[in-house]
Backbone and ligand atoms as CSV (ligand in chain L), in Angstrom:
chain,resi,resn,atom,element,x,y,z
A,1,UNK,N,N,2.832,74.269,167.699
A,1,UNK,CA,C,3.108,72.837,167.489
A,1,UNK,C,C,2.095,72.267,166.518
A,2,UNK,N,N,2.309,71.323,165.884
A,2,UNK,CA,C,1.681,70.695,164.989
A,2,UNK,C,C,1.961,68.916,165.051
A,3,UNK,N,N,0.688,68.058,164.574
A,3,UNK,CA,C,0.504,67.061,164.790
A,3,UNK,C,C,1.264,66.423,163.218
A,4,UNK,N,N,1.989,65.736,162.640
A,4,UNK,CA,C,3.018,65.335,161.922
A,4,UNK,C,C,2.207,64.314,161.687
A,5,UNK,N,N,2.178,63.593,159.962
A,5,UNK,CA,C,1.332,62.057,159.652
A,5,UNK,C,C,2.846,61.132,159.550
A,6,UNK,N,N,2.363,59.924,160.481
A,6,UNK,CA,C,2.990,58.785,160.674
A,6,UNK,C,C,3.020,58.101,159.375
A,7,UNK,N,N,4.337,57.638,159.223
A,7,UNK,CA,C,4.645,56.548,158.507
A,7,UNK,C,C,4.595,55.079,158.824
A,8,UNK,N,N,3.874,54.248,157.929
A,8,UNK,CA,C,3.643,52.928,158.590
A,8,UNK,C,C,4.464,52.223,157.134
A,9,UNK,N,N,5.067,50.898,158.092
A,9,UNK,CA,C,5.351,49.469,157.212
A,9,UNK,C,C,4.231,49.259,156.073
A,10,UNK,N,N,4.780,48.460,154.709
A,10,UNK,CA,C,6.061,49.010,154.625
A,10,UNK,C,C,6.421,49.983,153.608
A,11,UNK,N,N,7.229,50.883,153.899
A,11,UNK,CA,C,7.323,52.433,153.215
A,11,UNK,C,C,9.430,52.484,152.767
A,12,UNK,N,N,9.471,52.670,152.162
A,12,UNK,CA,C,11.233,52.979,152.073
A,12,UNK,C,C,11.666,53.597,153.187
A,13,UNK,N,N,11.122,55.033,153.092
A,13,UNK,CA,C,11.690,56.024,153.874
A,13,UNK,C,C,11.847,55.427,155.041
A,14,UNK,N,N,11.052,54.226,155.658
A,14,UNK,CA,C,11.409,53.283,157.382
A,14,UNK,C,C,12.801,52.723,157.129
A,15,UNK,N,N,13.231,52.778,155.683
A,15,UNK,CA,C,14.761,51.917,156.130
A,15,UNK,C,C,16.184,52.875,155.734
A,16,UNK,N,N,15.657,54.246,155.629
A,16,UNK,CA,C,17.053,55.417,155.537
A,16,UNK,C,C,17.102,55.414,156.683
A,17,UNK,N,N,18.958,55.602,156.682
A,17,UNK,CA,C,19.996,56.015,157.782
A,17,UNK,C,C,19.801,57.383,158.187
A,18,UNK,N,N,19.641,57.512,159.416
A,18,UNK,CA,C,19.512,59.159,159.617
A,18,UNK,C,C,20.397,59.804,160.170
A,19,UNK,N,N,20.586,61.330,159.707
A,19,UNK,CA,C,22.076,61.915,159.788
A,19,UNK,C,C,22.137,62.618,161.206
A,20,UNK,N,N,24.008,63.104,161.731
A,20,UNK,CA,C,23.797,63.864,162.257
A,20,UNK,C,C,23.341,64.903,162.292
A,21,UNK,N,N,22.602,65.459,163.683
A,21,UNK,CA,C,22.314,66.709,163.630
A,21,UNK,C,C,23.421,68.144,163.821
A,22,UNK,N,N,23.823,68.214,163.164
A,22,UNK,CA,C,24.935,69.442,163.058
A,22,UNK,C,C,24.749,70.544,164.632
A,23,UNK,N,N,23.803,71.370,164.813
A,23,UNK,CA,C,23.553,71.889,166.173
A,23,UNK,C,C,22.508,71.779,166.205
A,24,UNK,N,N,21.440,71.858,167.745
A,24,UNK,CA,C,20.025,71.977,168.320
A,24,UNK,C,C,20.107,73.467,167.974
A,25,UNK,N,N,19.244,73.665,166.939
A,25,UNK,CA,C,18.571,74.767,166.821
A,25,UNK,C,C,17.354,75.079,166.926
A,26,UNK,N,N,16.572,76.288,166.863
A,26,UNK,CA,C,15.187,76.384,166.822
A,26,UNK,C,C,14.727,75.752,166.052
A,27,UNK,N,N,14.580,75.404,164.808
A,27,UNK,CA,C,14.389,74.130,163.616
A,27,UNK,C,C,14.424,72.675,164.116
A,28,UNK,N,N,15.426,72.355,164.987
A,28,UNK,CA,C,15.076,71.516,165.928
A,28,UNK,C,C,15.035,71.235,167.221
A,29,UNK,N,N,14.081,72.369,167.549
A,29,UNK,CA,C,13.605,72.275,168.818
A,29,UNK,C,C,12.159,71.846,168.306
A,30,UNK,N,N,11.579,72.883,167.372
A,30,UNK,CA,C,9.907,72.639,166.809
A,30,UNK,C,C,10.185,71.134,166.047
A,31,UNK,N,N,10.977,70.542,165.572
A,31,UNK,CA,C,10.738,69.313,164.864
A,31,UNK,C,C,10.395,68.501,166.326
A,32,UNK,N,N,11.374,68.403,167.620
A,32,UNK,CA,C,10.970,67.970,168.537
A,32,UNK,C,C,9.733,68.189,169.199
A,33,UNK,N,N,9.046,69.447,169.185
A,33,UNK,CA,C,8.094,69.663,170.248
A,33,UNK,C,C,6.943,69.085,168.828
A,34,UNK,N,N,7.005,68.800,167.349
A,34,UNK,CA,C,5.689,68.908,167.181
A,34,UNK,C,C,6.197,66.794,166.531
A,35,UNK,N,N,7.198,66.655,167.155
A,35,UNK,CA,C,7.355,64.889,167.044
A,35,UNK,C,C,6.367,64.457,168.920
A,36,UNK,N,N,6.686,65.788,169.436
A,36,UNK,CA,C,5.755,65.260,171.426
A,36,UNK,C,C,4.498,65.146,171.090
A,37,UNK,N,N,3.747,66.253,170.418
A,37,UNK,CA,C,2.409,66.556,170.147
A,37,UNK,C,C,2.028,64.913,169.728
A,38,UNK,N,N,2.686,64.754,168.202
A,38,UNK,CA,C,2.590,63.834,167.373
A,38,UNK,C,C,2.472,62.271,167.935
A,39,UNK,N,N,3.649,62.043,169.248
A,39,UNK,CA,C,3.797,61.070,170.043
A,39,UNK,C,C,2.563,60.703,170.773
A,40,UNK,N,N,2.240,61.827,171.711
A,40,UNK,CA,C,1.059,62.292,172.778
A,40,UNK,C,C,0.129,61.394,172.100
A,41,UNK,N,N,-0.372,62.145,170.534
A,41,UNK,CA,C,-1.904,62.171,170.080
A,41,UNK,C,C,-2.243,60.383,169.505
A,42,UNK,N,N,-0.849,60.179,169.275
A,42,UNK,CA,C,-0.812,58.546,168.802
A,42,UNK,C,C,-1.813,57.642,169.415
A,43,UNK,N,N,-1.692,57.593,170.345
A,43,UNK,CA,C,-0.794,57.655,171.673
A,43,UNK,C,C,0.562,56.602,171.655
A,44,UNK,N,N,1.488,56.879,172.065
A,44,UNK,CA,C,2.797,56.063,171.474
A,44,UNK,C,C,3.512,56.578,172.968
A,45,UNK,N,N,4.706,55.789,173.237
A,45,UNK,CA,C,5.957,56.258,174.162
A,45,UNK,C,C,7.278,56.351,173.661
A,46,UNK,N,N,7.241,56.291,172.048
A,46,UNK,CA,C,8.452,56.731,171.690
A,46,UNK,C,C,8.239,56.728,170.321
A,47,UNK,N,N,9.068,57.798,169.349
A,47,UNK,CA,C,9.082,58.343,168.303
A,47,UNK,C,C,10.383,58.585,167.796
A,48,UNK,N,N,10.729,58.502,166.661
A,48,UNK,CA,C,11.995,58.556,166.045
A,48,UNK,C,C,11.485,59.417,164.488
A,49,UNK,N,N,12.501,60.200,164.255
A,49,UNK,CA,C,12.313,61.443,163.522
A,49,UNK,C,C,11.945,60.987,162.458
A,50,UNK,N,N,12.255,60.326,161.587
A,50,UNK,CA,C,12.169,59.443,160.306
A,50,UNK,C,C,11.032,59.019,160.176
A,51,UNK,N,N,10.246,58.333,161.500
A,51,UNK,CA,C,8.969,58.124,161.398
A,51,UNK,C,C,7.541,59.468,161.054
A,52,UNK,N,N,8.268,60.286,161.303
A,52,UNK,CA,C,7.380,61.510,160.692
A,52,UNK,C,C,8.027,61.845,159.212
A,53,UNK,N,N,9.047,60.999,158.507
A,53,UNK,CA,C,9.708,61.598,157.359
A,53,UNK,C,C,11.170,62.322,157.488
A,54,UNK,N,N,11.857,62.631,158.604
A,54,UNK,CA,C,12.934,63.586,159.016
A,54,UNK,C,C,13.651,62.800,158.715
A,55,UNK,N,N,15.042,62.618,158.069
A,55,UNK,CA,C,16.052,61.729,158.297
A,55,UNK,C,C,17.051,62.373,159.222
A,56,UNK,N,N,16.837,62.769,160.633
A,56,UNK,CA,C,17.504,63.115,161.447
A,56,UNK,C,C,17.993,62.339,162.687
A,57,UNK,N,N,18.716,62.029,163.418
A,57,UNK,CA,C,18.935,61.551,164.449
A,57,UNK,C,C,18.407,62.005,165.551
A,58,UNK,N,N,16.739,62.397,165.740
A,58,UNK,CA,C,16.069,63.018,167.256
A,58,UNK,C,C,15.374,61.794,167.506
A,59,UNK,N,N,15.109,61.270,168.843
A,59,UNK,CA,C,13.897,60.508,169.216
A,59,UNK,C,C,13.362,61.641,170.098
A,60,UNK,N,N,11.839,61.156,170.499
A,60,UNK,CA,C,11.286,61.238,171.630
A,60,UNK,C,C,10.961,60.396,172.428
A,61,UNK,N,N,10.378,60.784,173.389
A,61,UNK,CA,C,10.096,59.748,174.441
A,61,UNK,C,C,9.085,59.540,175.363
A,62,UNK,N,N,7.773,59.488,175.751
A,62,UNK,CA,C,7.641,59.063,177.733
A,62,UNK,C,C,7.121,58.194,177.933
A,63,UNK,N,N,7.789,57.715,179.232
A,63,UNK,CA,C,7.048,56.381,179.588
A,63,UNK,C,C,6.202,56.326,180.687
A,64,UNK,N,N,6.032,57.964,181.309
A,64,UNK,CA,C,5.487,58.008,182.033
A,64,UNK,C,C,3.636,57.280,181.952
A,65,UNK,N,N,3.162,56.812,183.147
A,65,UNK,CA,C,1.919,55.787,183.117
A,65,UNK,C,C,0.612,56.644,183.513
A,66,UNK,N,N,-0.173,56.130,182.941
A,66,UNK,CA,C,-1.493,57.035,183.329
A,66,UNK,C,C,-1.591,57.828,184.650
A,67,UNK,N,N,-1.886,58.714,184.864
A,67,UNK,CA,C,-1.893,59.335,186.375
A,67,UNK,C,C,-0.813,59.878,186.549
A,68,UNK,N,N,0.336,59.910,185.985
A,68,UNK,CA,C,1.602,60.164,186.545
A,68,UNK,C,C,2.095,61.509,185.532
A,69,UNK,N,N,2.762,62.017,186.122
A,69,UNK,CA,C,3.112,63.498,185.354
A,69,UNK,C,C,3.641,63.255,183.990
A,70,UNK,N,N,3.715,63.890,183.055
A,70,UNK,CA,C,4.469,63.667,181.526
A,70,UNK,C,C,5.715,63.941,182.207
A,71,UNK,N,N,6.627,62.950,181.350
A,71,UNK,CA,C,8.134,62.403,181.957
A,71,UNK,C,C,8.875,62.733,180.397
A,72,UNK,N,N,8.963,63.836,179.248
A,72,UNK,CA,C,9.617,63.966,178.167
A,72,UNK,C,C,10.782,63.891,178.153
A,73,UNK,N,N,11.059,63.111,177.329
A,73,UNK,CA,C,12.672,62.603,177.170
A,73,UNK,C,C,13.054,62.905,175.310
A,74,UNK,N,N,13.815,63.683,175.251
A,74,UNK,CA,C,14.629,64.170,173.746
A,74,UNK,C,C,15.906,63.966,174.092
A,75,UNK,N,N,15.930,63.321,172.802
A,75,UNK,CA,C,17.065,62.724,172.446
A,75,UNK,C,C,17.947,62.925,170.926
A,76,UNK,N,N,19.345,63.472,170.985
A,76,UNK,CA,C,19.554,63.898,169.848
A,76,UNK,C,C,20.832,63.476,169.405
A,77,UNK,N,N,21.567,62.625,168.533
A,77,UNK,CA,C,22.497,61.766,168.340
A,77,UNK,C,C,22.839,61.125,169.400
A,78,UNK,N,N,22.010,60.300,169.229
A,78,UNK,CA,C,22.081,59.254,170.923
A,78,UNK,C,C,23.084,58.470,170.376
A,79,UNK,N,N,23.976,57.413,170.995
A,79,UNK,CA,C,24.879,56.616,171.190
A,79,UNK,C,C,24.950,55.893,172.147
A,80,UNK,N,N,25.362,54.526,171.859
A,80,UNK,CA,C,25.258,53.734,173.065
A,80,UNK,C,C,26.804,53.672,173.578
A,81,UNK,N,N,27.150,53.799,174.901
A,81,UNK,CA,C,28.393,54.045,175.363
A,81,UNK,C,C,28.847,52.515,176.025
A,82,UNK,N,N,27.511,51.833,176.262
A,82,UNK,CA,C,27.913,50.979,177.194
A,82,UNK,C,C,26.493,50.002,177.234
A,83,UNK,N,N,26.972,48.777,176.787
A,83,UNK,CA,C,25.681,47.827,177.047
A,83,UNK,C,C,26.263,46.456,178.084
A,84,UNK,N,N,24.966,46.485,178.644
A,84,UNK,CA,C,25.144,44.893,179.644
A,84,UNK,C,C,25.454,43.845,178.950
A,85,UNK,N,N,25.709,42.949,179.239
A,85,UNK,CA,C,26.141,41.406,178.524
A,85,UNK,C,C,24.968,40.549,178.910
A,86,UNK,N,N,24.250,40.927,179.526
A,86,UNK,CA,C,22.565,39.975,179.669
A,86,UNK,C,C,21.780,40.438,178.814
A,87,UNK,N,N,20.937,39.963,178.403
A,87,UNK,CA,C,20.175,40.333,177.408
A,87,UNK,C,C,18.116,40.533,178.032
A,88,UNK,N,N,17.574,40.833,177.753
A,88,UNK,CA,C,16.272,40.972,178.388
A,88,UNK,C,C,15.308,41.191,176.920
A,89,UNK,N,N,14.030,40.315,177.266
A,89,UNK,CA,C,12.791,40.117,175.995
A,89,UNK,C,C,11.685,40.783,176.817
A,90,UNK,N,N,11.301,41.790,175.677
A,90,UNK,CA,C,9.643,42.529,175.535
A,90,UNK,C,C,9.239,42.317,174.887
A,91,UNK,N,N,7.815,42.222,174.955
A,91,UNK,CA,C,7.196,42.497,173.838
A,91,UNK,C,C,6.466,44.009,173.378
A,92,UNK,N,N,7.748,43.979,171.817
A,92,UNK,CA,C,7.465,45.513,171.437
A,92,UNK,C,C,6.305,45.542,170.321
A,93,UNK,N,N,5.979,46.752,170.429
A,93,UNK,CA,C,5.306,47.590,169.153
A,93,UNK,C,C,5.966,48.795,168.644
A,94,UNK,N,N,5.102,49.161,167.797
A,94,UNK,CA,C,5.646,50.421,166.889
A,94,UNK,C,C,4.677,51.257,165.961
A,95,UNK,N,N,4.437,52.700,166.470
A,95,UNK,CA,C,3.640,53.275,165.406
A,95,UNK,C,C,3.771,53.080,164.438
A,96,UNK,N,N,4.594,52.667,163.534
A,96,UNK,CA,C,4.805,52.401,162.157
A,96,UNK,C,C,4.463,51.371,162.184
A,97,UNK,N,N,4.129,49.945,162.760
A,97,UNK,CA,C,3.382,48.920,162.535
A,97,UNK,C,C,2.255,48.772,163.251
A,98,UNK,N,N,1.542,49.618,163.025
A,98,UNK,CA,C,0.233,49.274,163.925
A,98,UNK,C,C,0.179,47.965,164.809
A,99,UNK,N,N,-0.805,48.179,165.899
A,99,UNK,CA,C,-1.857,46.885,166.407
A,99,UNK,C,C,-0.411,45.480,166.104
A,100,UNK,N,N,0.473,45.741,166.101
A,100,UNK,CA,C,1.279,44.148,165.840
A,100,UNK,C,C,2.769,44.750,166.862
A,101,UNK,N,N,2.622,43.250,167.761
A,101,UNK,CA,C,3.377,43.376,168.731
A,101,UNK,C,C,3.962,41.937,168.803
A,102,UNK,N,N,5.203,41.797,168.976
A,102,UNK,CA,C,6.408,40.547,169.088
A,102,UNK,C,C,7.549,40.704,170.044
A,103,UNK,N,N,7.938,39.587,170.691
A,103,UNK,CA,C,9.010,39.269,171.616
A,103,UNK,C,C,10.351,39.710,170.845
A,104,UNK,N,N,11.143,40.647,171.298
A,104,UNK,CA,C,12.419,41.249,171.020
A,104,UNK,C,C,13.404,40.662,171.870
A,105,UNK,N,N,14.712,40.728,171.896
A,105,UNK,CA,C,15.579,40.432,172.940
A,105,UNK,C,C,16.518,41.316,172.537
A,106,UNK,N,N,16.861,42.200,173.686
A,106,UNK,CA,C,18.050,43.116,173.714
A,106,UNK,C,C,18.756,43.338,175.388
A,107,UNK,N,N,20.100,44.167,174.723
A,107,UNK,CA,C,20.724,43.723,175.864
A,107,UNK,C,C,19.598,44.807,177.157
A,108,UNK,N,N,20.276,44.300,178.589
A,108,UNK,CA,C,19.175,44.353,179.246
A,108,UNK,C,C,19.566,46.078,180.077
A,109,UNK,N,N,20.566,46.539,179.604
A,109,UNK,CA,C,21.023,47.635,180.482
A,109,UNK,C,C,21.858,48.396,179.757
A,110,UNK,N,N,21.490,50.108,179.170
A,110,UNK,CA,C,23.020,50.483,178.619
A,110,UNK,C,C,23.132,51.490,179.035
A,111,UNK,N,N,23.867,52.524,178.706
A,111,UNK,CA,C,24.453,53.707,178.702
A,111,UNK,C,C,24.108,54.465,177.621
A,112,UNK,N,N,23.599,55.847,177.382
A,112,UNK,CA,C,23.834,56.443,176.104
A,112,UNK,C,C,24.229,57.693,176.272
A,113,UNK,N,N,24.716,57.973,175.085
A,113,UNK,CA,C,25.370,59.618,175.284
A,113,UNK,C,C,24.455,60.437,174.227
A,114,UNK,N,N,23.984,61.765,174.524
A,114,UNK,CA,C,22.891,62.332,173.154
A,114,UNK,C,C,23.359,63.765,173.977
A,115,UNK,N,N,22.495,64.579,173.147
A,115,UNK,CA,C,22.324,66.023,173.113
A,115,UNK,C,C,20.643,66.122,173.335
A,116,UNK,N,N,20.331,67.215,174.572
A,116,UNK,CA,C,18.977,66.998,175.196
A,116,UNK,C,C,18.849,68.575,173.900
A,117,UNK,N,N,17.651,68.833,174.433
A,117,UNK,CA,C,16.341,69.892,173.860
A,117,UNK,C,C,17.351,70.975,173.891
A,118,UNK,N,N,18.488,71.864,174.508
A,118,UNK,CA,C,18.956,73.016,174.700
A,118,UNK,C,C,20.516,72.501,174.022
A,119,UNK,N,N,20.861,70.964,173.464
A,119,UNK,CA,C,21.951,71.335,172.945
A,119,UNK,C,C,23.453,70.973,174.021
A,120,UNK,N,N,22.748,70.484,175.227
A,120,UNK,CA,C,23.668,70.263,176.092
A,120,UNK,C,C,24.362,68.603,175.958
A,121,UNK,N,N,25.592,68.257,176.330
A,121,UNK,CA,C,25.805,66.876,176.068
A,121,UNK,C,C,25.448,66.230,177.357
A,122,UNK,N,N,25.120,64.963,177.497
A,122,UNK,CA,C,24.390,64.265,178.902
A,122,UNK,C,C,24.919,62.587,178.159
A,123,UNK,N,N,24.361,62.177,179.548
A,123,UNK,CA,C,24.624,60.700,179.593
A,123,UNK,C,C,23.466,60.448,180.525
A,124,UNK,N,N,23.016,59.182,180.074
A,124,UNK,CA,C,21.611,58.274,180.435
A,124,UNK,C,C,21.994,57.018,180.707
A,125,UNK,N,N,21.827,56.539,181.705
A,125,UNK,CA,C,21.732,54.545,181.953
A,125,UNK,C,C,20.827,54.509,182.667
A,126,UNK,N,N,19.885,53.370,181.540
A,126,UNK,CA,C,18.735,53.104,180.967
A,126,UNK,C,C,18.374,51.590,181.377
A,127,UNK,N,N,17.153,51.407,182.471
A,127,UNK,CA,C,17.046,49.716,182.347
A,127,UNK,C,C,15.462,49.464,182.063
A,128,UNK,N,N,15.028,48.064,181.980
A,128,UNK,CA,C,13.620,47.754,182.248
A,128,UNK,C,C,13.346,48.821,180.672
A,129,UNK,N,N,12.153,49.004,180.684
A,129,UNK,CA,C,11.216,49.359,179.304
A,129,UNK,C,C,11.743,50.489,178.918
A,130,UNK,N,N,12.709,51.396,179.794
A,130,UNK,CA,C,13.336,52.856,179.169
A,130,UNK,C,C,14.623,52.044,178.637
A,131,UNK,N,N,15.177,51.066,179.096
A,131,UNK,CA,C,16.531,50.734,177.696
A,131,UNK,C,C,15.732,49.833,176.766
A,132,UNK,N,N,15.250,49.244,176.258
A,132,UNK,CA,C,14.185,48.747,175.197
A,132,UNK,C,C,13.713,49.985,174.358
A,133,UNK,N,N,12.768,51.013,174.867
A,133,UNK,CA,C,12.546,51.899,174.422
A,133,UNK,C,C,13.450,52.751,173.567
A,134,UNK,N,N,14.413,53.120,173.897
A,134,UNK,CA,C,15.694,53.857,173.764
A,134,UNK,C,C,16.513,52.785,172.296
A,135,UNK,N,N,16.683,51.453,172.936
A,135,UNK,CA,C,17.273,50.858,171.574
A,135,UNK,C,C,16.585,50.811,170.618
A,136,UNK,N,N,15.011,50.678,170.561
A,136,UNK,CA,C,14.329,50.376,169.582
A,136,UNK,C,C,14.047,51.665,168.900
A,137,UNK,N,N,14.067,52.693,169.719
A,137,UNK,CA,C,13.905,54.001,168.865
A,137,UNK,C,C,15.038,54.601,168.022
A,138,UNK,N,N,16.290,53.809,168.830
A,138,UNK,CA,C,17.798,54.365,167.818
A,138,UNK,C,C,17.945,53.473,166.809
A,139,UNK,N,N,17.340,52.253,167.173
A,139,UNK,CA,C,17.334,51.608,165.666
A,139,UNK,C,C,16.954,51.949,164.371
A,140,UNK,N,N,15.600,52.653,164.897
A,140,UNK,CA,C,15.158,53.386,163.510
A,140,UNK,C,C,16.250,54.092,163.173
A,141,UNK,N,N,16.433,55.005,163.652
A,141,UNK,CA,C,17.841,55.610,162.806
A,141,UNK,C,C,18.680,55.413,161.806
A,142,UNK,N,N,18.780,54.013,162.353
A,142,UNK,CA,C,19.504,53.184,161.140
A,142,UNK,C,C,18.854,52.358,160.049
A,143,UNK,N,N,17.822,52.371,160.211
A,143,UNK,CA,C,16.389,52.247,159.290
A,143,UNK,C,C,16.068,50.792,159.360
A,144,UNK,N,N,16.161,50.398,160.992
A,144,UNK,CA,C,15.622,49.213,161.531
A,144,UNK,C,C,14.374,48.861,162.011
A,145,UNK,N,N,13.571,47.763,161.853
A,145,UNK,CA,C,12.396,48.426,162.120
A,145,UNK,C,C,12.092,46.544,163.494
A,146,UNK,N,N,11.617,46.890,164.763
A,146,UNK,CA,C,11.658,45.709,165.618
A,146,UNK,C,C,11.311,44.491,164.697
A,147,UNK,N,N,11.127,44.315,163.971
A,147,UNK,CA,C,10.370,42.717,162.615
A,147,UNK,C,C,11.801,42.321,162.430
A,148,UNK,N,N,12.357,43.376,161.714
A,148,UNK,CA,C,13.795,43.287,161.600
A,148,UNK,C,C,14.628,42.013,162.658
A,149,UNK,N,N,14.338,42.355,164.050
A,149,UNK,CA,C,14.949,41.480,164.918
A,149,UNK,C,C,14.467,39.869,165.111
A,150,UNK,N,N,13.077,39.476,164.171
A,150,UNK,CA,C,12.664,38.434,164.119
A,150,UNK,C,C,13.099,37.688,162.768
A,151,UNK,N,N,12.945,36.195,163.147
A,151,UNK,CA,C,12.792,35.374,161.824
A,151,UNK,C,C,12.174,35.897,160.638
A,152,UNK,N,N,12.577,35.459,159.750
A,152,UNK,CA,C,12.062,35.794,158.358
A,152,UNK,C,C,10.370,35.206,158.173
A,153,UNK,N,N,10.025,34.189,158.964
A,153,UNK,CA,C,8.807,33.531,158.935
A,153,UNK,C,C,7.792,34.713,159.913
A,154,UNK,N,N,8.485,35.123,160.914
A,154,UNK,CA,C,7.362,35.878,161.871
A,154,UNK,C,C,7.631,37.346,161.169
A,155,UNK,N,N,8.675,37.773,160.981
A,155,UNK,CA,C,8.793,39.037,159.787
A,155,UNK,C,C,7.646,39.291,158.764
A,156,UNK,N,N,7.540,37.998,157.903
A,156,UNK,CA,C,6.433,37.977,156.625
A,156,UNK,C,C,5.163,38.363,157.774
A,157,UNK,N,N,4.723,37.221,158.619
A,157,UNK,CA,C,3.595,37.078,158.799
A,157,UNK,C,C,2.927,38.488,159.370
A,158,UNK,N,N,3.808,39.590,160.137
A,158,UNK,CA,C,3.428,40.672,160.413
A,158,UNK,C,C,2.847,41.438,159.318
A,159,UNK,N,N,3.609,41.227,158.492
A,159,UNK,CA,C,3.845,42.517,157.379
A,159,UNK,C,C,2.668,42.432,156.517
A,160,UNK,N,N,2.338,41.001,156.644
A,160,UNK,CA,C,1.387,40.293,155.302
A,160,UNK,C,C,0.350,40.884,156.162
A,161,UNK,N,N,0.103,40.803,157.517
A,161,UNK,CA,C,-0.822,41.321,158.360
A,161,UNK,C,C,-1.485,43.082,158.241
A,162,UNK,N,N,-0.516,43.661,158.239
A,162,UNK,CA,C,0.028,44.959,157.906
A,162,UNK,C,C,-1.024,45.561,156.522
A,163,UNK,N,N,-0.235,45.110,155.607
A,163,UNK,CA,C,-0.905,45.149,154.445
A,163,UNK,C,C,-2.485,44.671,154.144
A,164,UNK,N,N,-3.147,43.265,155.004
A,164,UNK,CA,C,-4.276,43.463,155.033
A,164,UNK,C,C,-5.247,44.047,155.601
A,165,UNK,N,N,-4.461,44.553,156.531
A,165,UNK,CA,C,-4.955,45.848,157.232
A,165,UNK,C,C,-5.476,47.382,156.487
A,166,UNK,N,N,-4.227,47.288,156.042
A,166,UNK,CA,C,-4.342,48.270,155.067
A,166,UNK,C,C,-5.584,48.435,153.847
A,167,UNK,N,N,-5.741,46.942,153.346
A,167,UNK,CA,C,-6.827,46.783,152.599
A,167,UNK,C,C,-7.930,47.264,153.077
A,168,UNK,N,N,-8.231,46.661,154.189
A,168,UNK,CA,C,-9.269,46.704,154.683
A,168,UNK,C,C,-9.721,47.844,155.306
A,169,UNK,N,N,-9.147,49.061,155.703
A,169,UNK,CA,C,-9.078,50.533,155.797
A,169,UNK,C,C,-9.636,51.190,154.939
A,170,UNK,N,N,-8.616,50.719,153.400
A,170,UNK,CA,C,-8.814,51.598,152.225
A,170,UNK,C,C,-10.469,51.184,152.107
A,171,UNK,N,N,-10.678,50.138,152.373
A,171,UNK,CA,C,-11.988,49.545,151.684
A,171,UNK,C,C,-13.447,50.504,152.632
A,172,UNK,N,N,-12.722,50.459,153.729
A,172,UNK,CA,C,-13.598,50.761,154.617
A,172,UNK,C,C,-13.994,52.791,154.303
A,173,UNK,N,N,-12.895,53.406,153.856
A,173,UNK,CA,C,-12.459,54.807,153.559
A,173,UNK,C,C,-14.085,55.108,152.407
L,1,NI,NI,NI,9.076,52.099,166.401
C-alpha cells in the first residue's frame, strides 16, 4: 500500500466527472486499499478517488470513533436508490479544503446501491453522518465540491481563505 498526495481547492481535476468502473479488479482493489492508507494518514472519514487524481467512481470510508474498531466501507459506482423527503444540516469538511468547515443540508436518509471490495452488488441505507458522508463523497464524482452547496458569498469567502492559506505555507516552505 502506498500513501497517495491529496488534491486541494482549487485544482480542475476537483470538478471532472468520474467514470464507471467496468469490473473490481486487482487494479482496483490496490487503488482502494492505498485511497484507506491515504484516508487513515489524513486523518479524514471519507475519500473519493478523484481526490487522489483517479477519475473513477470508488469512495472510501470510516466513521468509526476513536477507541472503536476500523469500520472500512468501499464503495464502487454507488447510486442513490432512494432518498428521504426531510432534509438534515452538518457541518461538513473536506480534505481537499483544508481546516474550512460549513453548514450543508441534505436529504436526511437514503438508500444506495454500489459494488463492495470483491465486486459483489449490495445495498446500504444510510442515516445521521454515514448518509452525509456517503452524499458528499458521491458528489465528488460528479466534480462537486460541499462550497458548491453554499451561496456564492460563503463559496468566495472559503476559497479566498484557501488560497491564503496556501500563501502562507508556500512562504513558510
Ligand atoms: Ni470531500
Amino acid at each position: 500500500m502506498s500513501r497517495l498526495p491529496i488534491i486541494t481547492a482549487p485544482d480542475p481535476r476537483l470538478k471532472v466527472h468520474s467514470a464507471i468502473v467496468p469490473v473490481v479488479d486487482d487494479a482496483v482493489r490496490r487503488l482502494i486499499d492505498d485511497m484507506m492508507e491515504t484516508m487513515y494518514n489524513a486523518p479524514g472519514i471519507g475519500l473519493a478517488a478523484i481526490q487522489v487524481g483517479v477519475p473513477k467512481r470508488v469512495i472510501v470510508m470510516d466513521l468509526a470513533r476513536d477507541g472503536e474498531p476500523p469500520a472500512p466501507l468501499h464503495l464502487v459506482n454507488p447510486e442513490i436508490v432512494w432518498a428521504a423527503d426531510e432534509d438534515a444540516v452538518y457541518e461538513e469538511g473536506c480534505l481537499s479544503l483544508p481546516d474550512q468547515y460549513a453548514e450543508v443540508s441534505r436529504p436526511a436518509e437514503i438508500e444506495i446501491a454500489y459494488l463492495d471490495y470483491h465486486g459483489q452488488a449490495l445495498r446500504l441505507k444510510a442515516e445521521g453522518l454515514k448518509a452525509v458522508c456517503i452524499q458528499h463523497e458521491m458528489d465528488h464524482l460528479e466534480g462537486i465540491l460541499f462550497v458548491d452547496h453554499l451561496s456564492a458569498l460563503k463559496r468566495n469567502m472559503i476559497l479566498r481563505r484557501l488560497l491564503k492559506q496556501r500563501r502562507l505555507n508556500v512562504a513558510d516552505a
